[in-house]
N, C-alpha and C positions, 0 to 999 in steps of 0.2 A: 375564623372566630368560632368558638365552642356555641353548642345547640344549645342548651343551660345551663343555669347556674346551678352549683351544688349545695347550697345553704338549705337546710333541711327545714327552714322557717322563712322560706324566700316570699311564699303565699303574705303569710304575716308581715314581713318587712318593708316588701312592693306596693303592697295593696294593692297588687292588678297594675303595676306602673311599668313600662318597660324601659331598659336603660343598656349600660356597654356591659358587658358580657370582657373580664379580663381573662386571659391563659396563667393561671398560678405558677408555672414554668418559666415566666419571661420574667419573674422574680418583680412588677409592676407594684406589686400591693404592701404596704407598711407591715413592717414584721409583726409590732403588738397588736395590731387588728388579726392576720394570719397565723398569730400563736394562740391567741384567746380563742379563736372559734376552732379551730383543732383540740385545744386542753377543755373547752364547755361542749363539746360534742357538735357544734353549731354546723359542721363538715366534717367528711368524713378522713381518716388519715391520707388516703390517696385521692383526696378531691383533686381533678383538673381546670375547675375552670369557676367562676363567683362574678357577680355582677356589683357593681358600681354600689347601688343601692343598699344592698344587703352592709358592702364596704363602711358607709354612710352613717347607717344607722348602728351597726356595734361600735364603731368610734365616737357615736355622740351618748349614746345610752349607756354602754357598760365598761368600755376605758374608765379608769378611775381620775379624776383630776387631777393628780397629782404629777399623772403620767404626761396628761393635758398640758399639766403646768410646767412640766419640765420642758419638753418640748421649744411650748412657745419661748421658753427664756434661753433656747439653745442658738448663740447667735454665731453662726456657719461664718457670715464675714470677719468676725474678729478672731474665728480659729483659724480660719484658713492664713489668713496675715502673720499670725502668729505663727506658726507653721513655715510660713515662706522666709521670715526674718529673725524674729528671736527664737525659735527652737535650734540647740544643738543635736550633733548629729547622734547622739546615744539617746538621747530623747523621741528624735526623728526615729528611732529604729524600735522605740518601744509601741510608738504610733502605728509605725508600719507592720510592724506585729500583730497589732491589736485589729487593725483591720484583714490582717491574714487570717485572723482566727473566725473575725464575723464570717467571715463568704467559706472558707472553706467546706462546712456544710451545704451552701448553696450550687460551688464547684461542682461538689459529689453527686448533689442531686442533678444537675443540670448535665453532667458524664453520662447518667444512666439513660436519661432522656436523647441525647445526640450522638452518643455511641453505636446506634441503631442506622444512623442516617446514610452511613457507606455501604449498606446493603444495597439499594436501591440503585440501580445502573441510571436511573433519573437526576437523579441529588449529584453523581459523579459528571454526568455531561452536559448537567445543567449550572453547575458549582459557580457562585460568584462570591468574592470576600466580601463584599460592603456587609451583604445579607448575612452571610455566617458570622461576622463579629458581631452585627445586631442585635441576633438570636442570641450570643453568649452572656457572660455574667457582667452587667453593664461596670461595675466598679474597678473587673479587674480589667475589661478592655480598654478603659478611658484612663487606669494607671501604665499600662504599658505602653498606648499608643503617647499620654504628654511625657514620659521615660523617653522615649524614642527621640521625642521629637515630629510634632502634628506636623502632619504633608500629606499630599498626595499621589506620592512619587510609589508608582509599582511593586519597583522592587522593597519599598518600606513596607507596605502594605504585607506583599507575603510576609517577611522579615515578621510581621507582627502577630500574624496568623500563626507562625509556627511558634513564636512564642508562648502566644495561650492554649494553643495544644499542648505546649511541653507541659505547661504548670497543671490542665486538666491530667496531663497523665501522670505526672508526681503525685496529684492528690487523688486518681485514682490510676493503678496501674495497668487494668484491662481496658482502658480509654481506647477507642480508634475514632480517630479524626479523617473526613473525606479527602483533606488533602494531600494527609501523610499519608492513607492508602493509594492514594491516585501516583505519589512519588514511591511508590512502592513496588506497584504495578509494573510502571516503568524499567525502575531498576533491575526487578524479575524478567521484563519483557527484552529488555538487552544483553543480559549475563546470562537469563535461564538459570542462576545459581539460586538455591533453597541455605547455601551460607550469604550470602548477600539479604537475600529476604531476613534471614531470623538475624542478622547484625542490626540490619537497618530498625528493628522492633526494640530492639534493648534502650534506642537512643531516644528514638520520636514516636508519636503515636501512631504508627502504621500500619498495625496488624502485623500480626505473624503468619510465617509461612503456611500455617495449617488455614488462617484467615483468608488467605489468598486463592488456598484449594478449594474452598467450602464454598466462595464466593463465584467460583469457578463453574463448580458443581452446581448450585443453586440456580446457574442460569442457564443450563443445559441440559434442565427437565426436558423439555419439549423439542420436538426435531423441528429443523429447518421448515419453514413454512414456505413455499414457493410463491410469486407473484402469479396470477391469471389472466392478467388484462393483459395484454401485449404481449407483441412477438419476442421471441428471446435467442441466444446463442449460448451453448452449455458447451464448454468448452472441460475434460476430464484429466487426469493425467495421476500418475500412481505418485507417492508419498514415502517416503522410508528412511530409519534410522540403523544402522547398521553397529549392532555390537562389539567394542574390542576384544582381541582373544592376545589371550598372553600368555597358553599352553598350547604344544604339540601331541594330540590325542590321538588316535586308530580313527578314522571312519569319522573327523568332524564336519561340521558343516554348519556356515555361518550363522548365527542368531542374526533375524532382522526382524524389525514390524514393516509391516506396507499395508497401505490402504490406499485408495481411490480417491481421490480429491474432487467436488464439482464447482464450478464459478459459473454462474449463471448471469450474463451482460445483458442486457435490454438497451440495444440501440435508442441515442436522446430522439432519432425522429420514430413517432410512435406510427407503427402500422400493425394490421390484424392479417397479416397472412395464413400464420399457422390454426385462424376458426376456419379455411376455404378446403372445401375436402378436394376440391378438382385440382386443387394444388399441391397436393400430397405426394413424393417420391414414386409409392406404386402405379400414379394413373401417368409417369411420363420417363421413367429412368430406366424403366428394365421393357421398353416393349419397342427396342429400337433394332432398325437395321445394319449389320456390322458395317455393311461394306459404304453405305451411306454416311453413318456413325465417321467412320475414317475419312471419308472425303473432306468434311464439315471439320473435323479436328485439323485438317491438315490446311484449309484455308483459312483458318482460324491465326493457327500457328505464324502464318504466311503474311497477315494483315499485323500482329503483333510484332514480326520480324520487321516491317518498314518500319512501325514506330520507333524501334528501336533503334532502326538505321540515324532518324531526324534526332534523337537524343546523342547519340555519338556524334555527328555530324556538330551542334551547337556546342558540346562540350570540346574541342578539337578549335571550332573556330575560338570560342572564350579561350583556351589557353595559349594558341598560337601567339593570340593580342596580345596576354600578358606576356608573352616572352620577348616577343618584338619590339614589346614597349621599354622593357629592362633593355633590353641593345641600344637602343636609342637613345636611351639616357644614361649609357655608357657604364653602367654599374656593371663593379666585378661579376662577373661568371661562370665558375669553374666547376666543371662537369664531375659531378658526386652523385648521392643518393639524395641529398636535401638541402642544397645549396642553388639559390637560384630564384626566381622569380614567385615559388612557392611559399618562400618567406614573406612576401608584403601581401598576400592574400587576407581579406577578412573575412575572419572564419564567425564571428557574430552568429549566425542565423546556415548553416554546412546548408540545407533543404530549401532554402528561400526559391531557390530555378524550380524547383516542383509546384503547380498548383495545389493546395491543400483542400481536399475533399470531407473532412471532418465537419461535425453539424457543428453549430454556436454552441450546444451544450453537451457537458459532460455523458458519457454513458452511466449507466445504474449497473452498478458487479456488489455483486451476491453472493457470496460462499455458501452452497448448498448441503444437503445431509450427505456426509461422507457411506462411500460404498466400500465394504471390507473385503475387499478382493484388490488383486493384485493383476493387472490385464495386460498380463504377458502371454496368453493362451485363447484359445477357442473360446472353450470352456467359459475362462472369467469376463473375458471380452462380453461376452454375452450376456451374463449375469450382469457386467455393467452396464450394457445398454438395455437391458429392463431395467434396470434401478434409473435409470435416465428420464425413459418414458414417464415411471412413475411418478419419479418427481417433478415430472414437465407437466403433466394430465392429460397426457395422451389420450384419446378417446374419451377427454371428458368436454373441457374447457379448448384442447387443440387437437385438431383431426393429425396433427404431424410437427415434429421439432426440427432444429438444426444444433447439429454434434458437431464438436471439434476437439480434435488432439493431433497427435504428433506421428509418427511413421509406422513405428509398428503395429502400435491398436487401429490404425486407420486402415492397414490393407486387409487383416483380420477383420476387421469387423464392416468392411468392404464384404468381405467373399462372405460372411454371412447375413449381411442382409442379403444378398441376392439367393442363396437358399433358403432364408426362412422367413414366411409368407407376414409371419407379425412383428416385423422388424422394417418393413418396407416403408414405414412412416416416420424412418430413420434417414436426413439429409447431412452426409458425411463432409467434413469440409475439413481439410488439412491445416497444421498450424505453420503460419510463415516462420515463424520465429527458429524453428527446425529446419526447414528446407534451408535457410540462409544459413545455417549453422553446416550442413550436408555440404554446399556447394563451397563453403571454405574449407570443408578436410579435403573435398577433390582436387582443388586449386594447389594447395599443399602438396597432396600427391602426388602432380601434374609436374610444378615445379620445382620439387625439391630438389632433385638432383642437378637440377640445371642451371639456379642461380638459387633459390630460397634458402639453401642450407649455407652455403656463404653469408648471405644476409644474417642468418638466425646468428653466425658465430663474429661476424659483427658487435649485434647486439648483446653479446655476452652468454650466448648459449655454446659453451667450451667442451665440454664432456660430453665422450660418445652419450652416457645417458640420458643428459640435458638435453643432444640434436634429438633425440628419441623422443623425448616428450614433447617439445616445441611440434616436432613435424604430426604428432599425434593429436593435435590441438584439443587439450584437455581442458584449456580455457580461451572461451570463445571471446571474451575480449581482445586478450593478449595477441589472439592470433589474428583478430580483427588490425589491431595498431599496425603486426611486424605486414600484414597484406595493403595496408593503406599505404606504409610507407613505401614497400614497392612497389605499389600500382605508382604513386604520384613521383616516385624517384625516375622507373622505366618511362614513363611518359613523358616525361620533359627531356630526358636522354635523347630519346625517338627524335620529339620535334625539332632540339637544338642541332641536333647532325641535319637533317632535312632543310630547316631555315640557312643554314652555312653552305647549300647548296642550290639555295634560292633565294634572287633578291625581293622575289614578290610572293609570299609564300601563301597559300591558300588551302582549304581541305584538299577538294578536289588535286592541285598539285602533289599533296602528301601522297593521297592515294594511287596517283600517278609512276612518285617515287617508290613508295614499297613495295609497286607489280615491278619495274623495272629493276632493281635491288639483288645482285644476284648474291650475295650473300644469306647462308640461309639461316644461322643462327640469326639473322636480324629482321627477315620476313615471320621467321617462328616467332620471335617476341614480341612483334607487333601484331602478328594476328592475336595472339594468347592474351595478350594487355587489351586490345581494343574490341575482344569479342565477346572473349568470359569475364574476363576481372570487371572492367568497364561494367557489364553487365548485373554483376553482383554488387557493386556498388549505386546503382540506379535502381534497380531492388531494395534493397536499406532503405535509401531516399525517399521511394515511394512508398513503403512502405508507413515509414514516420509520417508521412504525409495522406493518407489514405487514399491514392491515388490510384485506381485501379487501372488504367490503361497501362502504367511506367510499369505496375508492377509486374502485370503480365508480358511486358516486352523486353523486361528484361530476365524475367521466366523463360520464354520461352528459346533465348538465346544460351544460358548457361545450361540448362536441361540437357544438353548434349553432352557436358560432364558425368552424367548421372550415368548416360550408357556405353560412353567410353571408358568408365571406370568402374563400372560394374557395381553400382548401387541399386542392385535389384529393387531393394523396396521402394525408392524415391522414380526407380520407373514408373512401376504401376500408380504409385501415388500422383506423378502427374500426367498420365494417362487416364486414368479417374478422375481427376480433375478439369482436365479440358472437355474429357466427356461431359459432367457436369454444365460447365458453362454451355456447351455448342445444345445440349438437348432441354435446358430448362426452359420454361414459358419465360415470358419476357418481365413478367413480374416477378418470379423467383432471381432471374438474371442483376434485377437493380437492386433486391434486398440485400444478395452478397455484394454485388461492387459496393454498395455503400457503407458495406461494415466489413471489407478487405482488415483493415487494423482498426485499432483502438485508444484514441488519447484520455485514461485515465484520470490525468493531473489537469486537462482541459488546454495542454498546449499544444495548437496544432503543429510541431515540428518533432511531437514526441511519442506521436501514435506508435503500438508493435500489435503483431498477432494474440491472439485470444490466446495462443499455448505458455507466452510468455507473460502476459498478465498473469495467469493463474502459478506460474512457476515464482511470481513474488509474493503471494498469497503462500505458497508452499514452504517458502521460505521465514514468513511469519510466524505462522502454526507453528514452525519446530521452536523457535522462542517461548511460545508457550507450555513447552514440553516440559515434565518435571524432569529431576534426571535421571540416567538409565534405559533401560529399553521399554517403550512405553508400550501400554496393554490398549487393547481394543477401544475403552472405556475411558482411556486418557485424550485418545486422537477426538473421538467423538465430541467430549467435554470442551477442546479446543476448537475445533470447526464450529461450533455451533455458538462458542460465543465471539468467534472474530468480528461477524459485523456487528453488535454489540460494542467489542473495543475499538473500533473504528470510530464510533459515535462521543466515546468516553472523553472527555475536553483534559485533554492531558496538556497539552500546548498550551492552552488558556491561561493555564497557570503562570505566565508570563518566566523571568529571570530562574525562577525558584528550579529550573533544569538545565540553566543553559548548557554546562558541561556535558550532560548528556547529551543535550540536544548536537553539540560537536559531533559526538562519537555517532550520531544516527547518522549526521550529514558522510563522517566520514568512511560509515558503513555501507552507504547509499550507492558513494561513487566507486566504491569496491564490489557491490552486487549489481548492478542495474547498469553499469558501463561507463563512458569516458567522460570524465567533468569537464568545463566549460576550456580549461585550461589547455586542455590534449588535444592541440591544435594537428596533430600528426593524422587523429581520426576524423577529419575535419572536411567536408565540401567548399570549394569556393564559392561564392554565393552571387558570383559572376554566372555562373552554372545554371 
């Protein structure tokens, strides 16, 4: 409600009385009262706001009678009846006219006033329709909504909203309305197209594409503000758009942008490790002894190896039963890749055998101020781990952080903290999401010649080019499915020859069978299925599941891939790593296991590492890229307002998206992995 009234004789009129204070905006007050005191100076042209009283008394003192008396002999029942039954429809249309012309000056006015309101990131993810048709021009809302048809059915609701956005924007053409920017937003945020944007303006009041920049810009004044209270994980990873070239020139070399990307999680259970200086990297990482150092790692290794053993071991016993069970009740069986007792599995819930170590509440991710370097080197590596510090408050608010990325920046910027003295308050921590992606091209590599590339041309990978890129696995889904379907095809192979040779068939007898087995294509398939693959599928598992013990045992089992096939850098990475766990204090030890992964969406069967969260975040940003190759000042403008559009209630808007809403779901299960459907990628839940 306004602070005063603006009658310039309110003293005089009040007499010292206090009364309701009206918004001249909400169009509440009788026109001949609001025109006389505008044309007698009684307010001023752009008065906002007039009380009751002041109302009161121009209508009873300076209205002329006649106006009075018209009024009162103006009988609203008999017109409206009129209206409803004896009016014809060119009559009807002269009426309708005549009321188009009253409001349209109030339209106008009331455009200039709520055109304003899509600025404010508040108004956008605060947006309710009851309230904004409120606020509008009462005569023409309560014509469109008895047009419609009164309800309170949703989808009528928006239907009605965009209606009297259209008609503000026909009576005024720079109109923008919050909800036709917010469907705008959208549209830009799924196409990235600047013709999408400036069509979508021609039609509805949504702004134009320069409106979308501005609004862009507007709110990426200010850099990323970092939280201070609580411990955090900053997880980094580089960014880039790569330019098409469609000349052959001397001496070219590809145009790209890249920048630094940071995602800042804050674990839901809150702890203050990083204010304990005694907890710091420098007072326990680098002051060990090697040959100690090694002992500790390798009993480590050795304790995760038995668990691993008890995970195989209960996986073997659950499938044996299901196959045992299919013989018994006599159902066809015919030895394939996917045929067989894998088909009546309920795939529901693939993780359910994992206990789920996730808290009851979501984590807090943060998109941090982007760092304009490129940490493919020493050099930037290091630049970006000061720009880490900085923006973590190293030495202010936290004596020490914890870093995460993926393989290369992590051995790099491994070998330099340990040379440089103020960088030691840097705790490095690998992204799962990578190592699981590493241990599937070895797996490939391992198998290809030996049965995988059969399988791939199975599946329709025909052309030498096509095996080329299958076995290169350029997509870590795909190559996820073609490795699931031979993990679970070899396996039930395995068992069903073994049970056919056993009437009582048990693990221990399997294992019995494949030392005795003199066949050696068949002891090789079985060690390779029940060591690595096995392995790497309990990995995933737990990892969805935030399970740090599964993850580590089945770490520590496929690892062997790393230096049988010469993945230099995933050596030392998880040799740094187990360093880590065997040498940290026992309080640093429980803050990682507890934030091993991270469930985003808050379901605990859909936890992944911290490099893979932020690589969805990387993938959003480029949506908001204008198009072309974007400049330093575009990345930044994006980063800085993601969690801002995070907040924006674009979903709220119920129906009025659903088609797009489609295309997100079916963008969703194209970037982030296998939908509920893709029973091939699938655990049994037997497991």
């Amino acid at each position: 409600m306004p602070c005063s009234c603006a009658c310039r004789h309110h003293d005089q009129f009040s007499n010292g009385n206090a009364s309701y204070i009206h918004q001249i905006r909400h169009k509440k007050i009788k026109v001949d009262v609001l025109n006389y005191m505008k044309k007698s100076d009684l307010i001023p042209r752009n008065a906002s706001a007039i009380c009751q009283i002041c109302i009161d008394y121009v209508n009873a003192n300076f209205l002329s009678p006649s106006t009075s008396k018209r009024k009162n002999s103006w009988k609203k029942e008999e017109i409206i009846d009129d209206i409803l039954h004896n009016v014809d429809s060119n009559e009807l249309g002269d009426i309708a006219e005549a009321i188009g012309k009253r409001i349209s000056s109030d339209i106008e006015e009331d455009s200039v006033f709520s055109s304003v309101d899509y600025r404010d990131p508040g108004n956008l993810s605060n947006f309710k329709i009851t309230q904004w048709l409120n606020d509008r021009n009462d005569v023409l809302v309560r014509f469109v909504k008895s047009a419609a048809g009164n309800g309170n059915n949703p989808k009528k609701e928006v239907c009605i909203v965009t209606a009297v956005d259209s008609i503000y924007k026909a009576r005024r053409l720079t109109h923008v309305a919050p909800l036709q920017f917010c469907k705008n937003l959208v549209n830009y945020y799924l196409s990235g197209s600047k013709v999408v944007a400036q069509l979508n303006n021609r039609q509805t009041a949504c702004g134009s594409y320069s409106s979308l920049q501005r609004w862009l810009k507007a709110n990426a004044q200010q850099p990323v503000q970092n939280e201070r209270n609580s411990d955090q994980i900053t997880f980094f990873d580089n960014n880039q758009v790569i330019a098409r070239n469609w000349r052959v020139t001397f001496g070219h070399k590809t145009t790209a942008s890249v920048i630094t990307m940071l995602l800042h999680i804050t674990p839901a259970l809150y702890s203050n490790l990083q204010e304990s200086p005694h907890l710091t990297p420098r007072q326990w990482l680098f002051q060990e002894n090697n040959s100690t150092t090694v002992a500790s790692i390798r009993h480590y290794i050795k304790e995760a190896e038995s668990k691993f053993d008890t995970i195989r071991n209960c996986f073997l016993a659950s499938r044996l039963k299901a196959i045992v069970t299919e013989k018994k009740e006599q159902t066809t069986y015919s030895k394939g890749w996917f045929n067989g007792p894998i088909n009546k599995i309920d795939f529901a819930d693939p993780y359910a055998w994992a206990t789920s170590c996730h808290p009851d509440e979501k984590p807090h991710v943060k998109v941090g101020e982007p760092a304009l370097f490129n940490p493919c080197s020493y050099d930037s590596v290091k630049k970006v781990l000061k720009h880490v510090q900085d923006q973590c408050h190293v030495g202010d608010n936290r004596t020490w952080t914890c870093v995460g990325c993926d393989g290369l920046p992590y051995v790099l910027g491994s070998r330099l903290i340990e040379k440089n003295d103020d960088l030691r308050d840097i705790l490095l921590v690998p992204g799962l999401g990578h190592i699981e992606m590493t241990a599937v091209k070895a797996c490939f590599k391992l198998l290809w010649d030996v049965c995988l590339q059969d399988l791939a041309k199975m599946l329709g990978y025909r052309t030498p080019r096509a095996l080329m890129c299958c076995k290169a696995c350029p997509n870590h889904h795909k190559s996820w499915m073609i490795l699931t379907i031979f993990f679970y095809g070899t396996i039930d192979e395995i068992l069903t020859t073994y049970i056919s040779q056993d009437e009582a068939p048990t693990v221990a007898g399997l294992y019995t069978y494949i030392g005795s087995c003199k066949h050696r294509n068949f002891r090789f398939m079985c060690d390779v299925v029940l060591n690595y693959v096995l392995a790497i599928f309990a990995f995933r598992c737990c990892t969805r599941r935030n399970n740090t013990d599964y993850i580590m045992a089945g770490k520590s089992k496929f690892m062997k891939l790393f230096y049988g096939l010469n993945h230099t850098n995933y050596q030392e990475i998880m040799y740094r790593d187990f360093k880590t766990r065997v040498l940290a204090p026992t309080a640093i030890k429980d803050f990682i296991c507890k934030n091993e992964s991270f469930s985003v969406s808050g379901n605990i069967s859909k936890g992944e590492g911290g490099d893979f969260v932020l690589e969805a975040y990387n993938r959003r940003a480029k949506r908001w890229l204008p198009p072309g190759i974007p400049k330093q000042h575009h990345w930044v403008n994006v980063c800085r307002n993601l969690n801002l559009l995070e907040k924006v209630n674009f979903y709220n808007i119920y129906i009025l998206i659903k088609r797009l809403y489609t295309i997100i779901k079916i963008k969703s299960s194209i970037g982030f992995g296998l939908t509920t459907s893709s029973t091939h990628a699938r655990w049994p839940s037997c497991f």
